[in-house]
PyMOL Python script that loads the backbone (N, CA, C, O; Angstrom):
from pymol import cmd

cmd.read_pdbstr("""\
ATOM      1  N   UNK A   1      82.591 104.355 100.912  1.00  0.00           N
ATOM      2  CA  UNK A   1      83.227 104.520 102.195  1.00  0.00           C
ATOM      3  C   UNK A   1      82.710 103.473 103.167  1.00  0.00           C
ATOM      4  O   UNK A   1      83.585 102.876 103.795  1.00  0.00           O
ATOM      5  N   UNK A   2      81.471 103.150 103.399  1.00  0.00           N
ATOM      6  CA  UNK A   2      80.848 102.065 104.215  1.00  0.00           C
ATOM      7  C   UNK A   2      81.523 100.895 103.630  1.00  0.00           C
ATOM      8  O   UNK A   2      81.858 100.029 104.438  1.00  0.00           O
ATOM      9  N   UNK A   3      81.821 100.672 102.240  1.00  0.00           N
ATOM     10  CA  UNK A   3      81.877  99.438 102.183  1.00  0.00           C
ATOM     11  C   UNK A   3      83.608  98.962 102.382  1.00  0.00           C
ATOM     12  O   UNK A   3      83.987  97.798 102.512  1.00  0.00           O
ATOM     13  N   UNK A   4      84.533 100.237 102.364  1.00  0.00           N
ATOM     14  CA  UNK A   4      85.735 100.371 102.980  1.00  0.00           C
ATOM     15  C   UNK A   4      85.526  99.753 104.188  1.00  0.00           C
ATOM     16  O   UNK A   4      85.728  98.566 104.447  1.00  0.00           O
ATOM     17  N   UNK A   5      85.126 100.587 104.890  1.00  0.00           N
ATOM     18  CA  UNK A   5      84.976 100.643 106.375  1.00  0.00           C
ATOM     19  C   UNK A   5      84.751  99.011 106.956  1.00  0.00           C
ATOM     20  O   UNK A   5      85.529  98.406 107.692  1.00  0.00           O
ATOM     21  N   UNK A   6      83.679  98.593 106.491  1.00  0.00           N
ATOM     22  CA  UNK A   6      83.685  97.164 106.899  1.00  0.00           C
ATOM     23  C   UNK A   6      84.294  96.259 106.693  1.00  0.00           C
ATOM     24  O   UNK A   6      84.414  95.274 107.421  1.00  0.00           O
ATOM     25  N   UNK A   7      85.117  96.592 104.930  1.00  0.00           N
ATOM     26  CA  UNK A   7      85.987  95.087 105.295  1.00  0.00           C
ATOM     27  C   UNK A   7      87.349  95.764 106.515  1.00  0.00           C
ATOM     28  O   UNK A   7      87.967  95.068 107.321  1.00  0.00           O
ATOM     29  N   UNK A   8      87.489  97.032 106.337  1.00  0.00           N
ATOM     30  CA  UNK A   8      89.106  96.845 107.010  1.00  0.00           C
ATOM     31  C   UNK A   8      89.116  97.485 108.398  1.00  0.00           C
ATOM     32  O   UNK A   8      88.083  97.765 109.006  1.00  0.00           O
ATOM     33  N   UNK A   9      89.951  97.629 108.707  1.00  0.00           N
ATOM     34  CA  UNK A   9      90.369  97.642 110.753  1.00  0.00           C
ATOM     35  C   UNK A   9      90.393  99.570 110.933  1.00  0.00           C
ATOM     36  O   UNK A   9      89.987 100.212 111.902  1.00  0.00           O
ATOM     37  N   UNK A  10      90.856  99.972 109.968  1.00  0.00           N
ATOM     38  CA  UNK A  10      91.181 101.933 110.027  1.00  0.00           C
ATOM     39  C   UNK A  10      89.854 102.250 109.219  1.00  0.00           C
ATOM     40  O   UNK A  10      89.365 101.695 108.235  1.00  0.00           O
ATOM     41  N   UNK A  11      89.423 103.380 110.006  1.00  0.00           N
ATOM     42  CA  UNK A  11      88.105 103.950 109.837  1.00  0.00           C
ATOM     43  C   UNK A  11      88.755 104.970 108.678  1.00  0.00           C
ATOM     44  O   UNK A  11      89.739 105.702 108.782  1.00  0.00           O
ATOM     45  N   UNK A  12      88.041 104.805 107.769  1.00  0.00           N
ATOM     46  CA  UNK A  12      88.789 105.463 106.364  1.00  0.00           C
ATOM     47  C   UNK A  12      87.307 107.071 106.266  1.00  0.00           C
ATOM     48  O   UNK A  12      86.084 107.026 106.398  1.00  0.00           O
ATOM     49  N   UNK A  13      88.324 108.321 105.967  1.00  0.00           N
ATOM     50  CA  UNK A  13      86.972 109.572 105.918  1.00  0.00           C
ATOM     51  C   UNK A  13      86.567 109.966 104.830  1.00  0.00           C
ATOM     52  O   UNK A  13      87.064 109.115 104.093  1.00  0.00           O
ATOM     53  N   UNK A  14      85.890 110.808 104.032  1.00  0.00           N
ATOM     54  CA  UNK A  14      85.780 111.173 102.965  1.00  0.00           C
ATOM     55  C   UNK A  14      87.206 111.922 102.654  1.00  0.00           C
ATOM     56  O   UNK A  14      87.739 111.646 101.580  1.00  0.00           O
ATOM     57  N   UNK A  15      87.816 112.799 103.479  1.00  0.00           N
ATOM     58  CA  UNK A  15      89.067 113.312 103.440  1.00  0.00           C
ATOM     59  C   UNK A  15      90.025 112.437 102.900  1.00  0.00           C
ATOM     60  O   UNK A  15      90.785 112.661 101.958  1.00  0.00           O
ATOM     61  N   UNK A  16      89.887 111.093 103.800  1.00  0.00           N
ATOM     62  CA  UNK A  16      90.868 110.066 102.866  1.00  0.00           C
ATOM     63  C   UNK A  16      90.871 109.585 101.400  1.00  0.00           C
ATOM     64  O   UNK A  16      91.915 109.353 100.790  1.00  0.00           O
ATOM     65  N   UNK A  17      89.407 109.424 100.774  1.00  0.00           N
ATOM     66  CA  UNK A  17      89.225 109.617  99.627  1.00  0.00           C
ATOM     67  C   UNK A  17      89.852 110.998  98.563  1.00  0.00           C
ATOM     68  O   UNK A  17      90.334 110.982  97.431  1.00  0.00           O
ATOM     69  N   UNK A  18      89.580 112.102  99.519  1.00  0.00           N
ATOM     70  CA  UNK A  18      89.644 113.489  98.776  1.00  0.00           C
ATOM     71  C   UNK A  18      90.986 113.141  98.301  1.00  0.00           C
ATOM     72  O   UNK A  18      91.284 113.104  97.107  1.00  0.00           O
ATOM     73  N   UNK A  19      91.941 112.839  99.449  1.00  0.00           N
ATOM     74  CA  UNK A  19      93.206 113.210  99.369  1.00  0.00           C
ATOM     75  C   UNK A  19      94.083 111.804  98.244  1.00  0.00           C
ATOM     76  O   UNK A  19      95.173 111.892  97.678  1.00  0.00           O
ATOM     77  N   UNK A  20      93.403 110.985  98.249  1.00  0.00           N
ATOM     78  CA  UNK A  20      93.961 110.287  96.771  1.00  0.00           C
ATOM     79  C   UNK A  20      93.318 110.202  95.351  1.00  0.00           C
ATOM     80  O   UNK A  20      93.754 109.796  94.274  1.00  0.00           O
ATOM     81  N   UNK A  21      92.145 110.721  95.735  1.00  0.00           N
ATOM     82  CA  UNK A  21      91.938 111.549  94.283  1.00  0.00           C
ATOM     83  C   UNK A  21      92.985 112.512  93.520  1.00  0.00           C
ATOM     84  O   UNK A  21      93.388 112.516  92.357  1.00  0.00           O
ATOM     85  N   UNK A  22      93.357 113.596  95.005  1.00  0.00           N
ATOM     86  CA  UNK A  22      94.224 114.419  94.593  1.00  0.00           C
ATOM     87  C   UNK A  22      95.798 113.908  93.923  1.00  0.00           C
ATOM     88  O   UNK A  22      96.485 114.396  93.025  1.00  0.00           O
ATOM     89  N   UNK A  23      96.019 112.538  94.933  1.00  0.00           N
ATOM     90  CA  UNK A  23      97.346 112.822  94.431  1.00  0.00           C
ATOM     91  C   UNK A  23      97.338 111.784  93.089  1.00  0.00           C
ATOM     92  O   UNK A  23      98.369 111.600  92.442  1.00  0.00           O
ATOM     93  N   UNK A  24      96.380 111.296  92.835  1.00  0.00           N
ATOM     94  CA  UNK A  24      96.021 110.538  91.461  1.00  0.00           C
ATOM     95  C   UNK A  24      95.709 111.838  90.345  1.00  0.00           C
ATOM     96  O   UNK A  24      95.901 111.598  89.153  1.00  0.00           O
ATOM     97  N   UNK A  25      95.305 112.988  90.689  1.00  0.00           N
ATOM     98  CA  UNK A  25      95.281 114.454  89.795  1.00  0.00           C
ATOM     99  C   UNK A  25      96.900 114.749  89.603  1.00  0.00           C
ATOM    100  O   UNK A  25      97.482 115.270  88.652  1.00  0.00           O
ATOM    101  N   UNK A  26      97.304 114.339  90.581  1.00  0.00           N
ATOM    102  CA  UNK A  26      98.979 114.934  90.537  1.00  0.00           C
ATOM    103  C   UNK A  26      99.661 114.267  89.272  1.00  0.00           C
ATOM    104  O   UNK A  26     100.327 114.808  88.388  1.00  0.00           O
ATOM    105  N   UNK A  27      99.238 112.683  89.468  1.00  0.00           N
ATOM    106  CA  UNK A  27     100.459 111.801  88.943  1.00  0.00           C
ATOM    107  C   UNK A  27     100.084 112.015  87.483  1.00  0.00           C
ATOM    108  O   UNK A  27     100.989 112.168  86.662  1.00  0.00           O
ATOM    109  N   UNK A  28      98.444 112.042  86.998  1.00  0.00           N
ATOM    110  CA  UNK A  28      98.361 112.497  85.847  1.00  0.00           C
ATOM    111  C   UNK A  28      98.570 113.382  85.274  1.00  0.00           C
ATOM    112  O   UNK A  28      98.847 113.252  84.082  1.00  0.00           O
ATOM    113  N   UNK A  29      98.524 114.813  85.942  1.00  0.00           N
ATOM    114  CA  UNK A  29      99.239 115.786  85.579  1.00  0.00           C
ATOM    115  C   UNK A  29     100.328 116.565  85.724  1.00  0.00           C
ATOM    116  O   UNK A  29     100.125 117.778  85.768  1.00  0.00           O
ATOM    117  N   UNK A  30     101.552 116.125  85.817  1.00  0.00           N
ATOM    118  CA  UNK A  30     102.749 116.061  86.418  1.00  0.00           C
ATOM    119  C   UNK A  30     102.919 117.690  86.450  1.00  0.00           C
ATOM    120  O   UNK A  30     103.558 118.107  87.416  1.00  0.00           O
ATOM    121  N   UNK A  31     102.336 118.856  85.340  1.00  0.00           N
ATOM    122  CA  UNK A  31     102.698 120.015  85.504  1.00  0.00           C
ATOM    123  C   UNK A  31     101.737 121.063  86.476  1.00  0.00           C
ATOM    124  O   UNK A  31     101.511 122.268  86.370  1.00  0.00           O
ATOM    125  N   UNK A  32     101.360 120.220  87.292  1.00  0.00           N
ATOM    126  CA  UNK A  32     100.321 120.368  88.709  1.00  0.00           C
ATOM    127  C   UNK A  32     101.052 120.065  89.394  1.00  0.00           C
ATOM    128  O   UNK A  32     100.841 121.079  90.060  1.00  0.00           O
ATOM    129  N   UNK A  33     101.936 119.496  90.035  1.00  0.00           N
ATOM    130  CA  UNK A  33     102.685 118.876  90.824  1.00  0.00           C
ATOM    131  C   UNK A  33     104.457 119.129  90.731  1.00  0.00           C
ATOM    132  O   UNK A  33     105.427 118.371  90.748  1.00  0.00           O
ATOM    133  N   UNK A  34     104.250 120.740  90.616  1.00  0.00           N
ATOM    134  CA  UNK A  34     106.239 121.232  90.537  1.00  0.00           C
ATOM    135  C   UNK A  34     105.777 122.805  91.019  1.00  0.00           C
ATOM    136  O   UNK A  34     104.827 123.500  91.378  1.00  0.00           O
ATOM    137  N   UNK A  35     106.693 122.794  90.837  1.00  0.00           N
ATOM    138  CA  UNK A  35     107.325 124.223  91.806  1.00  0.00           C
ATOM    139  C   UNK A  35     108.233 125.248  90.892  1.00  0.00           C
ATOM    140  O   UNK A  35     109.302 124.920  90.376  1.00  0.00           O
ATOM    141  N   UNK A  36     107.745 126.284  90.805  1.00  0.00           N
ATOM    142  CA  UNK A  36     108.381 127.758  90.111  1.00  0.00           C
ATOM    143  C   UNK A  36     109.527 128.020  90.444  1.00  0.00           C
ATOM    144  O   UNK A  36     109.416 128.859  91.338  1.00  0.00           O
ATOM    145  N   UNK A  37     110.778 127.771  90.233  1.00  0.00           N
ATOM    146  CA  UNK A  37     112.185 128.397  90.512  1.00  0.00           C
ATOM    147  C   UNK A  37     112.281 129.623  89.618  1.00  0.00           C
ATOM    148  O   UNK A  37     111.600 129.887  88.627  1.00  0.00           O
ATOM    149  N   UNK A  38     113.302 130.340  90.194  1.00  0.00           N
ATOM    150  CA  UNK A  38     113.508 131.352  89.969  1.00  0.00           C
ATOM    151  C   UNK A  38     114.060 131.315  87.799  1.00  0.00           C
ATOM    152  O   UNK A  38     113.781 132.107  86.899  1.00  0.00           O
ATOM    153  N   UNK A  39     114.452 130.692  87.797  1.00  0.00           N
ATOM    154  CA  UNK A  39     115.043 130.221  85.983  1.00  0.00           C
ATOM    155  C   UNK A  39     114.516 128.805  85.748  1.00  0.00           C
ATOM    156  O   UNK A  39     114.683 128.323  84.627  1.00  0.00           O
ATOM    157  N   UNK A  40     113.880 128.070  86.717  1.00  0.00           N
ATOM    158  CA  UNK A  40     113.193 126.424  86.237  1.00  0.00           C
ATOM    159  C   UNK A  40     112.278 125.921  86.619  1.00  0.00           C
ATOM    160  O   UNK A  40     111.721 126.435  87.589  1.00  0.00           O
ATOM    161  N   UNK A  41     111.929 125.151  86.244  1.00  0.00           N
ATOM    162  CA  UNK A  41     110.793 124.508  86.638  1.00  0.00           C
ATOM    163  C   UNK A  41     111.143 123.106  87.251  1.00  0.00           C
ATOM    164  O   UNK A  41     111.901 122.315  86.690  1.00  0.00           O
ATOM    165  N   UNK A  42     110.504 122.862  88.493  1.00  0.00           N
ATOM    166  CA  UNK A  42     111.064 121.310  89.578  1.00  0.00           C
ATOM    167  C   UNK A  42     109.672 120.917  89.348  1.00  0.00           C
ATOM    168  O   UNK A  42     108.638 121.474  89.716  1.00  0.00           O
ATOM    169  N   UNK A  43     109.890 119.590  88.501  1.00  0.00           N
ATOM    170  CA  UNK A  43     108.455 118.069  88.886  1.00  0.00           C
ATOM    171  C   UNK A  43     108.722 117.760  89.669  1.00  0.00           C
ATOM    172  O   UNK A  43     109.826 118.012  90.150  1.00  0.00           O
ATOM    173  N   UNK A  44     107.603 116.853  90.356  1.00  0.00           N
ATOM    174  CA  UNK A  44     108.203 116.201  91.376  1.00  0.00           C
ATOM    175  C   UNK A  44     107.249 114.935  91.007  1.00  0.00           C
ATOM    176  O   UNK A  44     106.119 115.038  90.529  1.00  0.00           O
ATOM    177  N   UNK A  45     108.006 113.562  91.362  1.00  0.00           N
ATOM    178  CA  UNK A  45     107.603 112.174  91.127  1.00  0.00           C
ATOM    179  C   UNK A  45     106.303 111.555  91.757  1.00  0.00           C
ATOM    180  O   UNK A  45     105.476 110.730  91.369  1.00  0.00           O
ATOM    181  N   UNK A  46     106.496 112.395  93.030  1.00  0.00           N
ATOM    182  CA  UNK A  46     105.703 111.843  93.872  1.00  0.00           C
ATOM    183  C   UNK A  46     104.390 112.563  94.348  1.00  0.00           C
ATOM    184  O   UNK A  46     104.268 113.611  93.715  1.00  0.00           O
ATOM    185  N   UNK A  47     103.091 112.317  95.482  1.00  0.00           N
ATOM    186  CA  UNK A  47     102.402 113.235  95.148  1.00  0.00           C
ATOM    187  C   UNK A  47     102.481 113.469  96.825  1.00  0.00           C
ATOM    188  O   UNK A  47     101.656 112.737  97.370  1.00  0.00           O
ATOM    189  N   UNK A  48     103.130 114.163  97.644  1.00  0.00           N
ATOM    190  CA  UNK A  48     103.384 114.439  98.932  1.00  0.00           C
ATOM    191  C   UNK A  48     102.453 115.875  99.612  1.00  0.00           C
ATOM    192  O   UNK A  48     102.873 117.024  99.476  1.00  0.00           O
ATOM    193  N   UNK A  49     101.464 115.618 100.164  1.00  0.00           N
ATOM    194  CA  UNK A  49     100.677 116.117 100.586  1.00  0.00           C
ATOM    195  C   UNK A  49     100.522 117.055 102.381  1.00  0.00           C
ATOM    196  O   UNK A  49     100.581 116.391 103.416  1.00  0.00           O
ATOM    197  N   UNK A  50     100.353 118.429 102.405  1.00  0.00           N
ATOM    198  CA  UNK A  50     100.492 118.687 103.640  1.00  0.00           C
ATOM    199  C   UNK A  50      98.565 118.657 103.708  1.00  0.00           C
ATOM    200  O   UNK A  50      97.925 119.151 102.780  1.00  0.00           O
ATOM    201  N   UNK A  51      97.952 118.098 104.767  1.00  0.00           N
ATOM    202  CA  UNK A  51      96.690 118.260 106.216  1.00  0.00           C
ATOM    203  C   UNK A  51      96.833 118.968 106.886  1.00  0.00           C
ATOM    204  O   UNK A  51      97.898 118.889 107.499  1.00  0.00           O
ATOM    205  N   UNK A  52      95.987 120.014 107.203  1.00  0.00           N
ATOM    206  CA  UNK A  52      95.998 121.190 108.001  1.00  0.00           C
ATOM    207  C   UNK A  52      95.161 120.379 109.423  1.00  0.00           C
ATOM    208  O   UNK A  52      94.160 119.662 109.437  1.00  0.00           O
ATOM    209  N   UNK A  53      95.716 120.671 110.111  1.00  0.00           N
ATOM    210  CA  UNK A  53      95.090 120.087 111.454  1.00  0.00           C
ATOM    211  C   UNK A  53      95.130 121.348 112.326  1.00  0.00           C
ATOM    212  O   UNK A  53      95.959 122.259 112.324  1.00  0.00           O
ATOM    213  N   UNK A  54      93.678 121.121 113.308  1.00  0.00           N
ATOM    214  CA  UNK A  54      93.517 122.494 113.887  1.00  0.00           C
ATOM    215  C   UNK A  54      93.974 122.013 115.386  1.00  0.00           C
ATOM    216  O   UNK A  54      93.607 120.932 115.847  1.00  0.00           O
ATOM    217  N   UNK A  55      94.704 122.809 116.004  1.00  0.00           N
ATOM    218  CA  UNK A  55      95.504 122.600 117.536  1.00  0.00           C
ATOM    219  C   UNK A  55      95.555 123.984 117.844  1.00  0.00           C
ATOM    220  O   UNK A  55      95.359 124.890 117.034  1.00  0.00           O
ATOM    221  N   UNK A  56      95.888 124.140 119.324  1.00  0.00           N
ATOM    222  CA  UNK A  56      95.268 125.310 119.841  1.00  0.00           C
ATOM    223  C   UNK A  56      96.264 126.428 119.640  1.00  0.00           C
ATOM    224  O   UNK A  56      97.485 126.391 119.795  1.00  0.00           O
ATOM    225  N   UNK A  57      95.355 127.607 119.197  1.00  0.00           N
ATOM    226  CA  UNK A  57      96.008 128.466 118.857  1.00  0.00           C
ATOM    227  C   UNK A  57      96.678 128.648 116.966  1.00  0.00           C
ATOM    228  O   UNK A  57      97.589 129.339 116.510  1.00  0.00           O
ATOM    229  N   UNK A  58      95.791 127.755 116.356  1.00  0.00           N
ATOM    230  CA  UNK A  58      95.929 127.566 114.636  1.00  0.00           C
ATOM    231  C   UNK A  58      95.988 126.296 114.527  1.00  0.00           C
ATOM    232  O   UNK A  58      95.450 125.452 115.244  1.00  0.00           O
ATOM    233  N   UNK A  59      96.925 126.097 113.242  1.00  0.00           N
ATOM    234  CA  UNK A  59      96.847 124.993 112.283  1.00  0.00           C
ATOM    235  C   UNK A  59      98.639 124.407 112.402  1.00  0.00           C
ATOM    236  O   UNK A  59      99.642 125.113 112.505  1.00  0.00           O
ATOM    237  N   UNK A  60      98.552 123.045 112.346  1.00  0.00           N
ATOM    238  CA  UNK A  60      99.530 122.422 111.296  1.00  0.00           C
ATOM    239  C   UNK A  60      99.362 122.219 110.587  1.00  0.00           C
ATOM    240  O   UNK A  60      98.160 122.207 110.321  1.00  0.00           O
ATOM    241  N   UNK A  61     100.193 121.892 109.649  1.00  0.00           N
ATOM    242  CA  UNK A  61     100.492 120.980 108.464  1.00  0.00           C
ATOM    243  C   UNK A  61     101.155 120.177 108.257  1.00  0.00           C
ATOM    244  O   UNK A  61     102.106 120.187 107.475  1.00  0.00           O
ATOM    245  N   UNK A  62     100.769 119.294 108.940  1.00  0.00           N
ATOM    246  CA  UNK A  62     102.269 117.661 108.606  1.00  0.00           C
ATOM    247  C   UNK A  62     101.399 117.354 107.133  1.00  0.00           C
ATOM    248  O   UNK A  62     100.288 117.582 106.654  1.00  0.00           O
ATOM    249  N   UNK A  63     103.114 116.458 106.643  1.00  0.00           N
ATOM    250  CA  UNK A  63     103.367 116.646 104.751  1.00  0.00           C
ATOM    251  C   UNK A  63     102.646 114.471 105.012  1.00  0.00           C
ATOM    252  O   UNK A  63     103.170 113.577 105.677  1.00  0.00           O
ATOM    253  N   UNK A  64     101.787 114.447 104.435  1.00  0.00           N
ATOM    254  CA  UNK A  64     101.892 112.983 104.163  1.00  0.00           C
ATOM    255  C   UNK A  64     102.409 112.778 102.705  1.00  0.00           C
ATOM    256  O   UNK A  64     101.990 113.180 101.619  1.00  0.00           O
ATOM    257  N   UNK A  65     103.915 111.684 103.231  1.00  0.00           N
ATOM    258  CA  UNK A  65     104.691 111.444 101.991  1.00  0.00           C
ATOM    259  C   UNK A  65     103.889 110.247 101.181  1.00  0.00           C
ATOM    260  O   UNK A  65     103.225 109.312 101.630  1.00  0.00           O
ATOM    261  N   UNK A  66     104.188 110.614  99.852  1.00  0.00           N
ATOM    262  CA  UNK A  66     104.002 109.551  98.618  1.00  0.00           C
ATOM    263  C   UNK A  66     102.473 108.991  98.703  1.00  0.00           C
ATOM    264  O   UNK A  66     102.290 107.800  98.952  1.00  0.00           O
ATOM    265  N   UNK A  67     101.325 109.925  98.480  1.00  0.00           N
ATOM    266  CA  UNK A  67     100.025 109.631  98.982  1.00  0.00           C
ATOM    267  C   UNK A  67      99.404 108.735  97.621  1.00  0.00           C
ATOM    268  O   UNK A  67      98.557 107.842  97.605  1.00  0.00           O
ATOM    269  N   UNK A  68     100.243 109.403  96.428  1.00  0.00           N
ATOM    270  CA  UNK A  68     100.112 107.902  95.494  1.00  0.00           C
ATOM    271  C   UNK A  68     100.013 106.816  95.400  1.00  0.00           C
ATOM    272  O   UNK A  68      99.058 106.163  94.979  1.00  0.00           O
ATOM    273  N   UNK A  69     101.016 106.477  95.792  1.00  0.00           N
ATOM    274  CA  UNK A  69     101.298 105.067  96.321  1.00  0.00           C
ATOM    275  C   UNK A  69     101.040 104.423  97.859  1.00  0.00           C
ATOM    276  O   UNK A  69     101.726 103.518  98.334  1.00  0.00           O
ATOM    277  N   UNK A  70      99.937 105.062  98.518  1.00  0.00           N
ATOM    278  CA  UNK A  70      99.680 104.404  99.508  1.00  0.00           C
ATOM    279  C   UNK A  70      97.804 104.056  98.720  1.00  0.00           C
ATOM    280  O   UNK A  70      97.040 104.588  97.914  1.00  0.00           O
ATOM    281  N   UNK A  71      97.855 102.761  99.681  1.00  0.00           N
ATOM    282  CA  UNK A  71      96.254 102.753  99.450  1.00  0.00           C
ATOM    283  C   UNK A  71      95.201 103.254 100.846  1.00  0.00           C
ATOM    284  O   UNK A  71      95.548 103.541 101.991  1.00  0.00           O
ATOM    285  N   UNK A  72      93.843 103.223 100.243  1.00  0.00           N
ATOM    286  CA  UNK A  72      93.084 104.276 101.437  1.00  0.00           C
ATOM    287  C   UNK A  72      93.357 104.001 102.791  1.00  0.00           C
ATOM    288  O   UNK A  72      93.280 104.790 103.732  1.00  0.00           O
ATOM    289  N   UNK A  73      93.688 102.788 102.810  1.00  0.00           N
ATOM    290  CA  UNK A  73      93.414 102.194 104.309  1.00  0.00           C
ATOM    291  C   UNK A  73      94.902 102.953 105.165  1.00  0.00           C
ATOM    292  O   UNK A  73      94.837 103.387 106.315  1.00  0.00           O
ATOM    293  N   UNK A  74      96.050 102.977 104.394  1.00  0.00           N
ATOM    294  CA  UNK A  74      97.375 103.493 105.079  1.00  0.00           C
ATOM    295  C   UNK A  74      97.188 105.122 105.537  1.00  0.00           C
ATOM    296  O   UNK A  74      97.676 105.704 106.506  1.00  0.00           O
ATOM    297  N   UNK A  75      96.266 105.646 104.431  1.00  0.00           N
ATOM    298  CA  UNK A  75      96.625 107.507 104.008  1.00  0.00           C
ATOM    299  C   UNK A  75      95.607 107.847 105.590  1.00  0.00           C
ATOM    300  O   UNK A  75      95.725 108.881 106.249  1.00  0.00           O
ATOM    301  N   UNK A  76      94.685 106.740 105.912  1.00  0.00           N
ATOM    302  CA  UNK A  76      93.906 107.083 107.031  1.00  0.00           C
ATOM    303  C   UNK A  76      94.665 107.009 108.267  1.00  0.00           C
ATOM    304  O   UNK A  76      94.780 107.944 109.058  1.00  0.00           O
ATOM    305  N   UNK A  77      95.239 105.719 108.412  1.00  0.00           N
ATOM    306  CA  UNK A  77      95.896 105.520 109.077  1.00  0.00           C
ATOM    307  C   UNK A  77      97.007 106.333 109.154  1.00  0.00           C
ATOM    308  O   UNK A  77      97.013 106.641 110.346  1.00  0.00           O
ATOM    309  N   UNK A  78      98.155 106.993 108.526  1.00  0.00           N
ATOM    310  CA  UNK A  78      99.173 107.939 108.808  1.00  0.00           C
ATOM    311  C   UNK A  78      98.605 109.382 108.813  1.00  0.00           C
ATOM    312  O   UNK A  78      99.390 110.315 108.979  1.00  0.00           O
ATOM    313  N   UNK A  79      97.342 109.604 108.649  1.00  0.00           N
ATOM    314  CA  UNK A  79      96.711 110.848 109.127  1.00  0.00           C
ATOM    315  C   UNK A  79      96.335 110.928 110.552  1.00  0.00           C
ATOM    316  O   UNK A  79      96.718 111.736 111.398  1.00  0.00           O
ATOM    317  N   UNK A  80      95.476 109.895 110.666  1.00  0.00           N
ATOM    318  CA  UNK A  80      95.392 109.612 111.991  1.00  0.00           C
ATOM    319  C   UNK A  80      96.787 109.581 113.285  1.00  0.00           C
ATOM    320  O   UNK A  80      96.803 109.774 114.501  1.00  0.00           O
ATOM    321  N   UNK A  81      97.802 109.248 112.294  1.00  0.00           N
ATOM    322  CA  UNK A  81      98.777 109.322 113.555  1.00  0.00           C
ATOM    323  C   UNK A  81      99.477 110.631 113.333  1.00  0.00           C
ATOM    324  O   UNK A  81     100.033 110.905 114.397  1.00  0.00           O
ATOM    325  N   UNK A  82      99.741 111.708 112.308  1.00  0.00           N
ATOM    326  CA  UNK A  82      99.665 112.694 111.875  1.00  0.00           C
ATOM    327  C   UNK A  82      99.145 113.786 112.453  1.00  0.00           C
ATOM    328  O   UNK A  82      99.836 114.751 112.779  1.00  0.00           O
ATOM    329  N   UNK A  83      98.071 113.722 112.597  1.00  0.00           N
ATOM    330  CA  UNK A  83      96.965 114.549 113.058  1.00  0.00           C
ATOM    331  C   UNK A  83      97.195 114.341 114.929  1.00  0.00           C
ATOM    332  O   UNK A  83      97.109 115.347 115.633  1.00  0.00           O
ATOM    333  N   UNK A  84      97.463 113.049 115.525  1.00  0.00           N
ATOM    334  CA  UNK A  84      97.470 113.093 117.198  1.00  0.00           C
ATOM    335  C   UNK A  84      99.035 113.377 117.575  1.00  0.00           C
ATOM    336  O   UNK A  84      99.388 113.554 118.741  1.00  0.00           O
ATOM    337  N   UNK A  85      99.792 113.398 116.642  1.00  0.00           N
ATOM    338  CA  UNK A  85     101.479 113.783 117.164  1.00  0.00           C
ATOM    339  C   UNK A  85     100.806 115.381 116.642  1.00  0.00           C
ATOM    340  O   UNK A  85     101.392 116.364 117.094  1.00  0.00           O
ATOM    341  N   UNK A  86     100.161 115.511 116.144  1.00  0.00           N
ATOM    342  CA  UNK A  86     100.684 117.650 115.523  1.00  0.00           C
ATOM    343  C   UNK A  86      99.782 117.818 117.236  1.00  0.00           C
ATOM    344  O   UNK A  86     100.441 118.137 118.225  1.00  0.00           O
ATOM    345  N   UNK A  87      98.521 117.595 117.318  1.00  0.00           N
ATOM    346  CA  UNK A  87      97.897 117.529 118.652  1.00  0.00           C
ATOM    347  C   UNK A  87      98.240 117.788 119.846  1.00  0.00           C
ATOM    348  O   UNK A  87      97.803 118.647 120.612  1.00  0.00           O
ATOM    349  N   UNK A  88      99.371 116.702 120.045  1.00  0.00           N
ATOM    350  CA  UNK A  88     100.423 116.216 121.280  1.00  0.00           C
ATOM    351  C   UNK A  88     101.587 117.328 121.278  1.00  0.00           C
ATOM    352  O   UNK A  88     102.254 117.488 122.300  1.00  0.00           O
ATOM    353  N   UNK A  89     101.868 118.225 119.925  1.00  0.00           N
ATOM    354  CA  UNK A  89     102.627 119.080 119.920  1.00  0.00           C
ATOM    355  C   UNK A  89     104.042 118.838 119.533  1.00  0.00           C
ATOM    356  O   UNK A  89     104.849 119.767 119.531  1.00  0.00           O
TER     357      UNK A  89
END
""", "prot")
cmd.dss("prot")
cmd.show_as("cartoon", "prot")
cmd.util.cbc("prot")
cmd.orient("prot")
């Protein structure tokens, strides 16, 4: 994480790590990453992630899309702006 941090401009957290570990758990295990229908089963391609952010009076959850395919420096950065729009309300 320090050595993130210094080469690039977005302060990257351990959270940002957590959260592309996870969606690197997703892409390898695609039957981690679908949803129970009532007669089927839905994969899904991508690994789209909701952050619980605490604002007054509970939590959001904005979804960060396609956390696969972003690298650390973006997933910080669209949390960060994520996290001050759920904030702002």
């Amino acid at each position: 994480r320090r050595t993130v941090n210094a080469a690039g401009t977005a302060k990257v957290s351990v959270n940002d790590f957590v959260l592309k570990a996870v969606a690197g758990a997703l892409v390898e295990v695609p039957e981690a990453n679908s949803i129970w229908n009532d007669d089927s089963i839905r994969r899904y391609d991508s690994a789209d992630i909701a952050v619980a952010v605490a604002v007054e009076g509970g939590l959001l959850t904005p979804v960060l899309r396609g956390v696969d395919r972003l690298p650390i420096s973006a997933i910080a950065t669209q949390i960060a702006d994520l996290a001050g729009r759920a904030r702002a309300g």
